[in-house]
C-alpha positions as CSV (number, residue, x, y, z in Angstrom):
1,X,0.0,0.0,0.0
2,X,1.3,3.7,-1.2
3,X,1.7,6.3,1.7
4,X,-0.9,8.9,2.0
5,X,0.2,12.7,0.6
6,X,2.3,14.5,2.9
7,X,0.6,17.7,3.3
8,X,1.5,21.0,3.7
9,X,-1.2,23.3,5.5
10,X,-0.2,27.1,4.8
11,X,-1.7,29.4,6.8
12,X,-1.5,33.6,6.8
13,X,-3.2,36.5,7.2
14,X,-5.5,37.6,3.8
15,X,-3.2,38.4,0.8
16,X,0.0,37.3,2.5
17,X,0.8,35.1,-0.8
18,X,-0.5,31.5,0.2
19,X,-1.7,30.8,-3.0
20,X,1.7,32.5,-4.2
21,X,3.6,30.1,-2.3
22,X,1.4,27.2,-3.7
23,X,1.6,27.8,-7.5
24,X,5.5,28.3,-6.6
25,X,6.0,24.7,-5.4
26,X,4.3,23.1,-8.4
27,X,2.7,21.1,-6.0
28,X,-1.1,20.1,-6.1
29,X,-3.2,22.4,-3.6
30,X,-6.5,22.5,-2.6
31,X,-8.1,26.2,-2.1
32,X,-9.8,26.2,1.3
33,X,-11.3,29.6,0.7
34,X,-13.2,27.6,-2.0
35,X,-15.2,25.8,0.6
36,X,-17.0,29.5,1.4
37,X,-20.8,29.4,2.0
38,X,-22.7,31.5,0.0
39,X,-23.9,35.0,1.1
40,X,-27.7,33.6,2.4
41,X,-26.5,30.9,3.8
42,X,-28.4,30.5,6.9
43,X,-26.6,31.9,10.4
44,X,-23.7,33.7,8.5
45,X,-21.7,36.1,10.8
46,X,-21.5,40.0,9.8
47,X,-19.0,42.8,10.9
48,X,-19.6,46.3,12.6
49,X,-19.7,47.6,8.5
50,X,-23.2,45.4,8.2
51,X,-21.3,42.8,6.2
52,X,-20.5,39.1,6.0
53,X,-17.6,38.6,8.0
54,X,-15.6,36.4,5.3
55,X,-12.8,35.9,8.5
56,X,-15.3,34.5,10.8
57,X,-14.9,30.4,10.7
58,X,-18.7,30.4,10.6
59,X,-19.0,31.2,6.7
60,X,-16.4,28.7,6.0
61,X,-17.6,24.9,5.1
62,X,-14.9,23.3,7.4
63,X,-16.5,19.6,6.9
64,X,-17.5,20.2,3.3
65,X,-13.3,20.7,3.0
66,X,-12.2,17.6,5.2
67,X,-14.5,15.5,3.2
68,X,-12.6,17.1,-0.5
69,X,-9.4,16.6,1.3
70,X,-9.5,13.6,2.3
71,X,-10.7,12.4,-0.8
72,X,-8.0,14.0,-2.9
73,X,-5.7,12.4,-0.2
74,X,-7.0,8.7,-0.8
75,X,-8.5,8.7,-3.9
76,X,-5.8,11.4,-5.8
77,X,-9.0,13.3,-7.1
78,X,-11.7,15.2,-5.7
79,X,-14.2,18.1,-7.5
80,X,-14.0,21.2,-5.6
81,X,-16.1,23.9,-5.1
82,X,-15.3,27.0,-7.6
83,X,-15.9,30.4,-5.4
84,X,-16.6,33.3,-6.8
85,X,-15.8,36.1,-4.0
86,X,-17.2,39.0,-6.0
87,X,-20.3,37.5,-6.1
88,X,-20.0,35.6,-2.5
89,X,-21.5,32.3,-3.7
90,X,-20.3,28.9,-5.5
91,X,-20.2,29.3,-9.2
92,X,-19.8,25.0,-10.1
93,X,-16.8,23.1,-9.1
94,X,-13.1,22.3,-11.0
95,X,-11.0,19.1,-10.5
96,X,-7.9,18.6,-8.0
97,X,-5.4,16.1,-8.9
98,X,-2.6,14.7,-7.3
99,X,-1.3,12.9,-10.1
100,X,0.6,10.4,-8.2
101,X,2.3,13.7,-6.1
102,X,3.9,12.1,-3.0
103,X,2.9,15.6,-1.3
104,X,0.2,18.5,-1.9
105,X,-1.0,22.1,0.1
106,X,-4.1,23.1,1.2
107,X,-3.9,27.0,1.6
108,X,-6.5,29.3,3.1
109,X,-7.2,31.9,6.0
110,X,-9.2,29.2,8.1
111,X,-6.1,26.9,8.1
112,X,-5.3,27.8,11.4
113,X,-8.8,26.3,12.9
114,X,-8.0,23.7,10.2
115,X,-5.0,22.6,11.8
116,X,-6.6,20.3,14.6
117,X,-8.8,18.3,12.2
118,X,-6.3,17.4,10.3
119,X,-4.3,16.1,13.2
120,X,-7.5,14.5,14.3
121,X,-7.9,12.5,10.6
122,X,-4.3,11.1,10.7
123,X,-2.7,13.4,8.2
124,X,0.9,13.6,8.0
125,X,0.9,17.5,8.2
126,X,3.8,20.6,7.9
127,X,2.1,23.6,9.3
128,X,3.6,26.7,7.3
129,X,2.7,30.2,8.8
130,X,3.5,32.4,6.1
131,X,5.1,35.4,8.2
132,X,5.2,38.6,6.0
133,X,5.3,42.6,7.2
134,X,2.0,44.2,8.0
135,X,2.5,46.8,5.7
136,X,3.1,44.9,2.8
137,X,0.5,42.3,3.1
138,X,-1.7,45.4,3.6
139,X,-0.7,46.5,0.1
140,X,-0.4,43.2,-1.8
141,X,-4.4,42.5,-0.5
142,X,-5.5,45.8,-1.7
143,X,-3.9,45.1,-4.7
144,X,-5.4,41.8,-5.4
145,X,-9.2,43.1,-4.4
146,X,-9.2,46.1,-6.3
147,X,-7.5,44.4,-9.1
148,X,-10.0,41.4,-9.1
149,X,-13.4,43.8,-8.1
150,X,-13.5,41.6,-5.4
151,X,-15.6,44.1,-3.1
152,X,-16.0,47.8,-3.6
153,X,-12.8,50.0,-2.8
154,X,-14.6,51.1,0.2
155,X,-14.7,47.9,1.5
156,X,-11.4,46.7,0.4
157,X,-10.1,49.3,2.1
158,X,-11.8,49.4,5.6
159,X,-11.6,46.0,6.1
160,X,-7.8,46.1,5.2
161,X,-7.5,48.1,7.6
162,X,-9.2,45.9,10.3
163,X,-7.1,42.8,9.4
164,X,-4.0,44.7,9.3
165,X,-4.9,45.3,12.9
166,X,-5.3,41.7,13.8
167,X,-2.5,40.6,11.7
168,X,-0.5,40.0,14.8
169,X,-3.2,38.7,16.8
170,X,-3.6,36.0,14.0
171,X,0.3,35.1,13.9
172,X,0.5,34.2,17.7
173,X,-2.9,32.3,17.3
174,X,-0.9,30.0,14.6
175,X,2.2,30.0,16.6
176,X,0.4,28.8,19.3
177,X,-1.5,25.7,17.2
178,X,2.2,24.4,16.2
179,X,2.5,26.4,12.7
180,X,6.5,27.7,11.8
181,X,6.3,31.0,10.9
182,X,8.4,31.6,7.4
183,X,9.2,34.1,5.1
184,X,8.1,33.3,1.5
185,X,11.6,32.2,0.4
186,X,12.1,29.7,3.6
187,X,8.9,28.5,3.0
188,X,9.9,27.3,-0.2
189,X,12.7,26.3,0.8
190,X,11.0,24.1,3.2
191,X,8.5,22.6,1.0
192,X,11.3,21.8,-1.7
193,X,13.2,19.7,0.6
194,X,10.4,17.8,2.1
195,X,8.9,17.0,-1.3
196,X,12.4,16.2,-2.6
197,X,12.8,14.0,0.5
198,X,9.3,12.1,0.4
199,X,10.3,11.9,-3.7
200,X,13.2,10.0,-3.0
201,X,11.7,7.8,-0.5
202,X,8.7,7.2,-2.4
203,X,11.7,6.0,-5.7
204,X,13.3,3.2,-2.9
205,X,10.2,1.7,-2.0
206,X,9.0,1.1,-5.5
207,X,12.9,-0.2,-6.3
208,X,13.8,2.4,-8.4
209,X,17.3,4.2,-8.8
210,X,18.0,6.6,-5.9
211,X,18.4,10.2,-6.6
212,X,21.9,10.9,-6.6
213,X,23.3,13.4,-4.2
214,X,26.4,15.7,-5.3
215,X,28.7,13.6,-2.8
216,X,27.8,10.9,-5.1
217,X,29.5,12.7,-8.1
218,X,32.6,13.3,-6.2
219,X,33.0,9.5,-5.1
């Protein structure tokens, strides 16, 4: 029997560059913020501005993204959810693959609370706390919304704001659940040598060459 995926669990504050960090690795990753409620969902949370409050774990569909998870873990498929955060609802659904990947992400801003169930299902889990300045996750969010029409500017804007506030409030709630907290180019770094690690083991179990090692060219 094949080892399950190792996975890598990135969490960080809105617009930090999870999804960044993903695409970077070329590993397969499931998009947790894809696992949204819509808008009328019954019971959804809403801010001081009258709003749904999209960073409240009450508008996110934690079981709905075990149950994809796990089946992308097991099976190496699973059809998730596409989101559409302009208009705050599900829009149909687009295929993950592993493609026989001996490791994969799962990226979103609920990956904190996300942390626990994962440890609760078994996983094999590397909890990455992508730890960037305040000020420049401020900008790279604003960016991406206005860029993307994801919410009017006014919006965009004073809820920046608010979760630049709570940036730091968010990093020692991750620090405290067991995530490392690493700049983008140490978490790649990371990620590459695990992957290249579980690569390598996953080549001697099936009997295959072993990757050689730059010590091996010199002997």
């Amino acid at each position: 029997m094949s080892t399950p995926a190792h996975l890598f669990l990135i969490a960080g504050p809105s617009g930090s560059g999870k999804s960044r960090l993903m695409h970077a690795s070329g590993l397969p990753c499931l998009r947790l913020d894809d696992y949204y409620y819509d808008a009328d969902h019954p019971g959804m949370p809403t801010t001081s501005l009258g709003i749904t409050d999209w960073d409240d774990p009450r508008s996110w569909d934690a079981d709905a993204a075990m149950a994809g998870l796990l089946e992308l873990i097991h099976t190496g498929h699973t059809e998730a959810p596409d989101y559409s955060i302009s208009l705050s609802r599900r829009v149909g659904t687009h295929p993950v693959e592993l493609h026989g990947s001996s490791c994969l992400g799962a990226e979103g801003i609920f990956a904190i609370e996300f942390l626990q169930r994962c440890r609760d299902a078994g996983l094999a889990v590397e909890a990455i706390y992508l730890d960037r300045p305040v000020s420049l996750v401020y900008l790279l969010r604003l960016r991406r919304d206005l860029a993307g029409k994801r919410k009017p500017p006014h919006i965009a804007v004073r809820r920046g704001w608010a979760l630049a506030k709570a940036q730091a409030g968010l990093r020692r709630r991750a620090l405290a659940a067991g995530f490392a907290p690493l700049r983008m180019r140490a978490a790649l770094a990371r990620v590459a040598t695990i992957d290249a690690a579980r690569r390598a083991d996953s080549t001697a179990t099936d009997g295959g060459p072993a990757p050689t090692s730059p010590a091996d060219s010199l002997a």
